[in-house]
N, C-alpha and C positions, 0 to 999 in steps of 0.2 A: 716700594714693594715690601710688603709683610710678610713674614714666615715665622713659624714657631711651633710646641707642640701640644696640643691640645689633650688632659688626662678626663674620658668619658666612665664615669661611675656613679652605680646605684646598685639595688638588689636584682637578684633574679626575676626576670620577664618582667620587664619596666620598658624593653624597646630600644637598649641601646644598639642593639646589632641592625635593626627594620631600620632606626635614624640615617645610621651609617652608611649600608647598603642603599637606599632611596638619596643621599646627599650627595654619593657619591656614585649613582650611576650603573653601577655594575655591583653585584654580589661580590662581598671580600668578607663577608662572617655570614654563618649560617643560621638559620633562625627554625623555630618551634614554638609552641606554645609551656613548652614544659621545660622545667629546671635543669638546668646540667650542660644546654644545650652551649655554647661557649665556654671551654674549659681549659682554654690556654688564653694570652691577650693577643690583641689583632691588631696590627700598627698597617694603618692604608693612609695615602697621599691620596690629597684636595686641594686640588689647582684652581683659583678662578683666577680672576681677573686685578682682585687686592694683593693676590699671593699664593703662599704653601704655606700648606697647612698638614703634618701628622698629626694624626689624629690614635690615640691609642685605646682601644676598645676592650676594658675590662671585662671578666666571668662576673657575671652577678657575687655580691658576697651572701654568704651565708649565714644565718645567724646561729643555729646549731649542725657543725660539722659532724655528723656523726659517724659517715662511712669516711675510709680511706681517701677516697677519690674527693669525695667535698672538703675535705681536709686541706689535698692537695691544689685545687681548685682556688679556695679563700688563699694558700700560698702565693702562688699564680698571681693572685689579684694585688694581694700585699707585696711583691716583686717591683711589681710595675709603679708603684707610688712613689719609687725612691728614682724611678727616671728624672731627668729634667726636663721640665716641664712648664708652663709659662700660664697655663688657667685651666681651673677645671671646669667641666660639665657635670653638674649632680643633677642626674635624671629619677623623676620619681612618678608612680604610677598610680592617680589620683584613683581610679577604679578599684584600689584594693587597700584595704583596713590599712594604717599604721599598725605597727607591730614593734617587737623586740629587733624582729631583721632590719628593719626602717631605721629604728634606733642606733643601732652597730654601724651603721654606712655612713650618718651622720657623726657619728662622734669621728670616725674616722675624717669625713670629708673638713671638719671643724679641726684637726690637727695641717690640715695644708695650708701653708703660708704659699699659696698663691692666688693670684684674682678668682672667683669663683664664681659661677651661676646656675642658678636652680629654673631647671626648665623642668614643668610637667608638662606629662606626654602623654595623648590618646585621649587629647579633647574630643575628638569626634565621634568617641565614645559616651556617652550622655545617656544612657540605660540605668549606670550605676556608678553611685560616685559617692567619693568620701573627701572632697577639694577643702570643708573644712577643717578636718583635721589636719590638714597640710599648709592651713591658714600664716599661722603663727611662724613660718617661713620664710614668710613675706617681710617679715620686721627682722630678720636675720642676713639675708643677702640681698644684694647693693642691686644685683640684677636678676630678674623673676621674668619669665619663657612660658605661655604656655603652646604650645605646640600638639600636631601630630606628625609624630615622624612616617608614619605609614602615607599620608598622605600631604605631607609636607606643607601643611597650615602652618603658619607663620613662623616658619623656617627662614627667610628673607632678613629677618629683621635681627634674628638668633643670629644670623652668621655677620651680618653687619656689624652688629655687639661684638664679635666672638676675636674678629679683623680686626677693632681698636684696641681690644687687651693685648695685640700681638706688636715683639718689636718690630722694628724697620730693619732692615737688613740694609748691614751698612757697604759702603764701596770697597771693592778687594776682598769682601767676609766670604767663608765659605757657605754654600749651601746647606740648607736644611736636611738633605740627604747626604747620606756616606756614601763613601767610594766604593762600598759594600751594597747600598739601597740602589745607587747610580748605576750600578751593573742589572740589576733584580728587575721586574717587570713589573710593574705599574697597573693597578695602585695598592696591591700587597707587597709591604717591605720588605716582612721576618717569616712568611711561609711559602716554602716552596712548592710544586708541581706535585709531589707528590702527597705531602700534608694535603693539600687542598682537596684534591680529588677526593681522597680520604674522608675529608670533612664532608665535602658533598654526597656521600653514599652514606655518613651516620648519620644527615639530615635526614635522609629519607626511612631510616628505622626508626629515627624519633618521628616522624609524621605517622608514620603507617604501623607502625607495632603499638600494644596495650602500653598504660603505666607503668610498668613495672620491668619489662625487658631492656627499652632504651639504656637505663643506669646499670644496664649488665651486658653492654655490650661497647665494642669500638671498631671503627676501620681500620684497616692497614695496606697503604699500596705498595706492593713487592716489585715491579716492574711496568714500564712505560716503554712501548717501544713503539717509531710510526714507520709502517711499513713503507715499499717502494711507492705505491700505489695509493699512499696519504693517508691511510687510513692508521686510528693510531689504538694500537693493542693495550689495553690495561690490565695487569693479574692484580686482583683484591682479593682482601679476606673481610668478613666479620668476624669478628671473636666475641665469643660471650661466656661467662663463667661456667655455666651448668648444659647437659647435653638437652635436658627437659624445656631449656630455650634455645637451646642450637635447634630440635623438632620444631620449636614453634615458627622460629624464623624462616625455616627450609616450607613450612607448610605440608600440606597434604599433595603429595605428588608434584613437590619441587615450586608449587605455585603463588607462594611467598615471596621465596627468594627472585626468584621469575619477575612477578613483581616490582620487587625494591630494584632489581638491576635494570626493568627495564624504564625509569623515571632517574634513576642516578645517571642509565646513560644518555638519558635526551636531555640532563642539565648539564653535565660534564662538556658534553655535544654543543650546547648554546655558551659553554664559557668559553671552550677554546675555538670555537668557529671549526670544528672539523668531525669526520668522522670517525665513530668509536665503536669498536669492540671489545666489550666488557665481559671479562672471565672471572664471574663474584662465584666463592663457595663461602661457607659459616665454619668456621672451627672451634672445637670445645678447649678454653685460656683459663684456669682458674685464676691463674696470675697476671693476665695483661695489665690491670694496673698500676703494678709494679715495672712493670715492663715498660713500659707506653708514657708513662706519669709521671 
């Protein structure tokens, strides 16, 4: 039996959250098309059949940090590389230019002395593609992926790889999990009930609001309670810096927010298997990410 912990990094919207969530089944990091969208790390259990596996799912990094919050995000990221750790995953996203950011994540991934592999993501994307300039990669790591995590093309083969870099667990050793994870729910380690929810309700402002409000706004869930009757109560907030996006979020006669609460609650609804009553208002934070971050 194998176990060990798996470190998943690359830049922002490269896919490591879509990987994650599709390998493992169930939604455990929330995904968007746009930057920002994972902003703390996400450590979820992968059980199969070879073993256990953590897996811990970086924020993209950033190449120029220039708000607060991006700042604090590439910290986030740089946190988690001093976990122990047993191989990496460097995910990169063949459909978009190398850059300076692409650069930064390698030099970083080139500082870990642990087994490494470079999997490109979003083969099945074939519109647009830059796979040469990613070329030169291939004469750097020992083992080369390419995959779609969306639809888990030669994901099989990746995880197979992934099993042999991992130790055996030996007789009498403790588990891969702490007496701390061993209590927690499966297959999110380090965020609780309330984080989560949370998460799920600023998924759906990054879907459905413009560029420019998602990075000015966060969830917050103040209370969980489930009534006699199973049904289970949520009070949330959004917070967003400016009152000129707190109107935008609220919409025209409440039908924004209306909205965003009524898709937060039918996924909140499909994670916990139960029924929800969701009490979302927006409030005006100049400081939440100070708060929050």
């Amino acid at each position: 039996m194998k176990q060990g912990k798996i470190l998943l990094i690359g830049r922002p919207n490269v896919g490591k959250s879509t990987f994650l969530n599709n390998l493992i089944g169930t939604k455990v990091a929330i995904t968007s098309p746009k930057p920002q969208t994972t902003r703390f790390p996400i450590k979820a259990l992968y059980e199969g059949e070879q073993g256990q596996i953590i897996f811990i799912d970086t924020p993209g990094i950033f190449g120029k940090a220039e708000d607060k919050l991006s700042k604090r995000i590439n910290q986030n990221t740089f946190q988690a590389l001093h976990e122990e750790i047993d191989a990496v995953i460097y995910m990169v996203d063949h459909t978009r230019k190398r850059d300076f950011e692409e650069g930064k994540v390698l030099g970083i991934v080139r500082k870990i002395e642990k087994p490494k592999i470079l999997v490109i993501n979003k083969i099945d994307d074939d519109e647009k593609t830059y796979l040469p300039q990613y070329k030169f990669l291939e004469d750097e790591f020992k083992d080369v992926f390419l995959i779609s995590g969306l639809n888990q093309t030669h994901v099989k083969p990746l995880m197979k790889r992934v099993f042999e870099l991992l130790p055996e667990k030996k007789e009498n050793e403790k588990g891969v999990l702490s007496e701390a994870q061993q209590k927690g729910v499966y297959p999110l380690l380090n965020v609780d009930s309330y984080v989560f929810i949370a998460e799920l309700i600023r998924e759906k402002v990054f879907l459905m609001m413009g560029e420019e409000i998602p990075y000015t706004t966060t969830a917050v869930v103040d209370d969980i309670v489930t009534r006699d009757n199973g049904v289970m109560l949520i009070k949330a907030r959004i917070l967003t810096t400016q009152d000129r996006y707190k109107r935008m979020l609220i919409g025209t006669g409440g039908r924004k927010i209306k909205e965003i609460g009524s898709y937060a609650r039918k996924e909140i609804a499909l994670a916990t298997n139960k029924k929800i009553f969701l009490e979302l208002k927006v409030e005006t934070d100049p400081h939440w990410q100070e708060t929050y971050y």
